[in-house]
N, C-alpha and C positions, 0 to 999 in steps of 0.2 A: 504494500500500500504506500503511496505517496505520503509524505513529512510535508508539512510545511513548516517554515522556522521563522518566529517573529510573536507579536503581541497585537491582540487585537484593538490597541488604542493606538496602533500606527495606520492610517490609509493605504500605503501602500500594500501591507498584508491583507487589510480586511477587502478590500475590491479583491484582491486573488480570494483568500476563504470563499467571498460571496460568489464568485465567477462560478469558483471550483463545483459548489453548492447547486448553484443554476443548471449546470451542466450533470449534475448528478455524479460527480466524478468523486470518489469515496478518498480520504486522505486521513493523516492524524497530523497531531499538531506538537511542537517544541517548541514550548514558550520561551521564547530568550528575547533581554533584551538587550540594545546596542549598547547601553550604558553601565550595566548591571552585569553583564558578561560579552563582554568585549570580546575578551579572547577565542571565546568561543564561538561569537558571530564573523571576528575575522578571519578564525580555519573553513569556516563555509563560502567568505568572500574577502579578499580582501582589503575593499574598499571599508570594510565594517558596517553594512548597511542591511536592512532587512528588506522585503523577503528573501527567504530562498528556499526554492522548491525542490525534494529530494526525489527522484522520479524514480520507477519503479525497478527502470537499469541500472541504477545507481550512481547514474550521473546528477550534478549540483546544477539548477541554474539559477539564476540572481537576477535581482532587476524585474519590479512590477511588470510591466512592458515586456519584457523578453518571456517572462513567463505567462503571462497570458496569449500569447501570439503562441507559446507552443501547449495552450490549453483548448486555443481554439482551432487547432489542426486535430487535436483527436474529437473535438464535442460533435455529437449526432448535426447534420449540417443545418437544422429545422431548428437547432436551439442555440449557436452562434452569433453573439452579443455584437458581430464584428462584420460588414460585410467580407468578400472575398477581393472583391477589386469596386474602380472604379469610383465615382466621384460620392457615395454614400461612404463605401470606406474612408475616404480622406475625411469627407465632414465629421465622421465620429474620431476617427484620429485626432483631428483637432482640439475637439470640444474637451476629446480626456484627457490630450495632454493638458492644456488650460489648466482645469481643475486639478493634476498631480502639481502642474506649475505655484497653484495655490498653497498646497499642502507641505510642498520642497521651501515655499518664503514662511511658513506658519512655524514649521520646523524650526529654520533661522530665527526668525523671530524672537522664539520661545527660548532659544539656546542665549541668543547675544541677552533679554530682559530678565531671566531666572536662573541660567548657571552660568551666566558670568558676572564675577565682582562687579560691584558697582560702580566702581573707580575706572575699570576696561571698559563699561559700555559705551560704542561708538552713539550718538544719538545720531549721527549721519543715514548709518547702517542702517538701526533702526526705524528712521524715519521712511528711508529706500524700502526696507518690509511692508509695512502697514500701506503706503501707496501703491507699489506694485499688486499686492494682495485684493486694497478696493478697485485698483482698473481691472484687473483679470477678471474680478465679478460683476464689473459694469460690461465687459465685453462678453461674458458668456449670458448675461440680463438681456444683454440687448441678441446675442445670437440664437436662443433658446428657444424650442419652437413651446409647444404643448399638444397632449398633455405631457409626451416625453420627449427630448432636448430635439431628437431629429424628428417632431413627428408623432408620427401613429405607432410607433415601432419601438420600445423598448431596447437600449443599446446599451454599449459598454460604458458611451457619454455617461450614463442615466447613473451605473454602477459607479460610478470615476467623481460623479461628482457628488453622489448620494457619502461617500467613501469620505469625502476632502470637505464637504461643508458643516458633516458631522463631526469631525476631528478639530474642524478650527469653529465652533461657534461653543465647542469645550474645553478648548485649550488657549481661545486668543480673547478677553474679555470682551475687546470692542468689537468686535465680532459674534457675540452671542445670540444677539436681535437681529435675523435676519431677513428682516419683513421689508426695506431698501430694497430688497433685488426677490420679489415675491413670484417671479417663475422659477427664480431657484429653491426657494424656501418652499415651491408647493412641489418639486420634485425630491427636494428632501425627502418631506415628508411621505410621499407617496412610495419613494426609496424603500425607506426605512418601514414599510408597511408588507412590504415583497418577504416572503419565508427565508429566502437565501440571505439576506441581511436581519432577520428576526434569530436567526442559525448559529449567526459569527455577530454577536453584538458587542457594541463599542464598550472594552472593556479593559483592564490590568494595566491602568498607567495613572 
């Protein structure tokens, strides 16, 4: 059976879990996290970063992205969050990287305001965070269709961003209320309402 290795209070694992979930694709879980057991996150990668998915040949792969691209080459092709080509694929390409783009400045954020001394915080840096974070969600507000991001058609957008606005509206204060950009808050919600993320819920951080 597939591993996956990470915490379910990172975005990047919990869109794999929920993917994995969608797909019916059966896995167990090694809670590690990047801060907490370092060394042990960076024998599976060595950038230090989670996820990483142990597959059943026993090879390692890393990287939200790389591992869903190879979840969605074995999923039944009628339940594929991804198109296979063409310009719906690039649209959802898009929209999820956005919202992972959200979750990679949420992360920084969080790092440069709460584990670093107060004396090192750049407020440059920081201030770079929190802007780049509200235009990425003013551009996916104004790109987003309904009732899901592309449409009639429930995508990996839908997982990618259900995954990244549940992470930062619990981890980034000014980010908690996220009724400002209410085609994303109502795809949250309706996200977060889906069994596959009822399965793998926002937890252990």
């Amino acid at each position: 059976m597939m591993i996956l290795v990470g915490q379910l209070d990172s975005p990047f694992v919990r869109r794999v879990a929920a993917t994995m979930s969608h797909y019916d694709i059966a896995f167990d879980r090694h809670v590690l996290s990047v801060f907490g057991d370092r060394d042990e996150v960076m024998r599976l990668n060595p950038l230090g970063k989670v996820p990483a998915l142990i597959i059943d040949e026993g090879e390692t792969l890393v990287d939200s992205a790389v591992i869903i691209d190879y979840l969605d080459e074995i999923a039944p092709p009628e339940r594929r969050l991804t198109p296979s080509a063409g310009p719906g694929r690039r649209n959802v390409l898009r929209l999820a990287t956005v919202a992972m783009g959200i979750s990679e400045r949420a992360v920084q954020l969080r790092v440069e305001t709460v584990r670093r001394p107060a004396h090192l915080q750049s407020e440059e840096f920081i201030d770079n965070y929190r802007r780049s974070i509200r235009d990425s969600l003013d551009y996916l507000e104004r790109e987003t269709e309904t009732p899901w991001s592309t449409g009639e058609t429930l995508s990996q957008a839908d997982f990618s961003a259900t995954a990244a606005l549940t992470h930062l509206s619990a981890k980034v204060e000014e980010f908690a209320d996220l009724r400002a950009w209410p085609k994303l808050a109502a795809i949250r919600e309706t996200g977060e309402a889906l069994g596959a993320f009822k399965s793998n819920p926002f937890m252990e951080g």
